[in-house]
C-alpha positions in Angstrom: 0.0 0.0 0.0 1.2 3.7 -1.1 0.9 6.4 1.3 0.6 10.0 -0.1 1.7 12.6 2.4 0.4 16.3 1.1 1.7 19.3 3.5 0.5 22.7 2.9 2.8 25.6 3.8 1.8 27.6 6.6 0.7 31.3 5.7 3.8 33.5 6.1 2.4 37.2 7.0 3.2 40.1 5.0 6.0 41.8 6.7 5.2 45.2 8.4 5.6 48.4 6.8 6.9 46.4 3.5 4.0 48.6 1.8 5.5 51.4 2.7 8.8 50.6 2.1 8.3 49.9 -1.3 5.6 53.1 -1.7 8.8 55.0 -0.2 11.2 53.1 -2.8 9.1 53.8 -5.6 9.0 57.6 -5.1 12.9 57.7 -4.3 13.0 55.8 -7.8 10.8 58.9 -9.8 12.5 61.5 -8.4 15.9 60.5 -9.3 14.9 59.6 -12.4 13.2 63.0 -12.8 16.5 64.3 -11.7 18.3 62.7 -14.5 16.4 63.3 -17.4 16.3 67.2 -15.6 20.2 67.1 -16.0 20.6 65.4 -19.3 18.1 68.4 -20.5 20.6 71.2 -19.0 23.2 69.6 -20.0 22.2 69.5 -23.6 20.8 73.6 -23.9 24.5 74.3 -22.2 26.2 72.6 -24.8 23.9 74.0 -27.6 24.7 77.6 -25.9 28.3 76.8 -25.9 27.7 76.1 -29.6 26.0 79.1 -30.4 28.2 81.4 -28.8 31.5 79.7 -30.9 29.4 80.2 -34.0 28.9 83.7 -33.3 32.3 84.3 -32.8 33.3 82.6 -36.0 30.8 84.8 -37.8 32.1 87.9 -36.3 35.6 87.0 -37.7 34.3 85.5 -41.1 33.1 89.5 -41.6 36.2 90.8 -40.4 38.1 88.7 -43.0 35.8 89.4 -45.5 37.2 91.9 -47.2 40.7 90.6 -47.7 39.3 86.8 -48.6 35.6 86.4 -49.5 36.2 82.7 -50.1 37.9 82.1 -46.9 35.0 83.8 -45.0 32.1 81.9 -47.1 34.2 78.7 -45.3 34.0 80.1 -42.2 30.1 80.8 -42.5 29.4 77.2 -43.5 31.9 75.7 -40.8 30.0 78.3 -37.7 26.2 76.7 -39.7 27.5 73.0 -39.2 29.3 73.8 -35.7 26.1 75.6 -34.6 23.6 72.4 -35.4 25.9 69.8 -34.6 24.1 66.9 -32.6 20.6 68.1 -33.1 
């Protein structure tokens, strides 16, 4: 004859304050990912200021030079265009 032993696990309580804890974890989480993407965003406008600023300065000299080398200062146009909308 077989004998067929079934147990059933006792119920194990839900730890105290693990709701909260993971509430609290979960809004840690959000803000610093809200932080982050806040960052990356600066980050990005400073370098696209930085970028504008150096193309104005190239086009202040590009009309400076203009008069002694109109070829060299058409160059210097296109370069401050491309420098300008680099990594958009």
């Amino acid at each position: 004859m077989t004998i067929i032993s079934i147990q059933t696990p006792r119920h194990v309580p839900t730890p105290r304050g693990a709701a909260l804890g993971a509430w609290a974890f979960q809004a840690i989480r959000k803000l610093i990912s809200r932080l982050s993407t806040a960052r990356q965003q600066h980050r990005e406008h400073q370098g696209y200021a930085t970028r504008v600023g150096d193309a104005a300065n190239v086009r202040r000299y590009a009309q400076q030079v203009m008069q002694y080398d109109a070829r060299f200062a058409a160059e210097l146009f296109s370069a401050a265009d491309r420098h300008e909308y680099f990594g958009r």
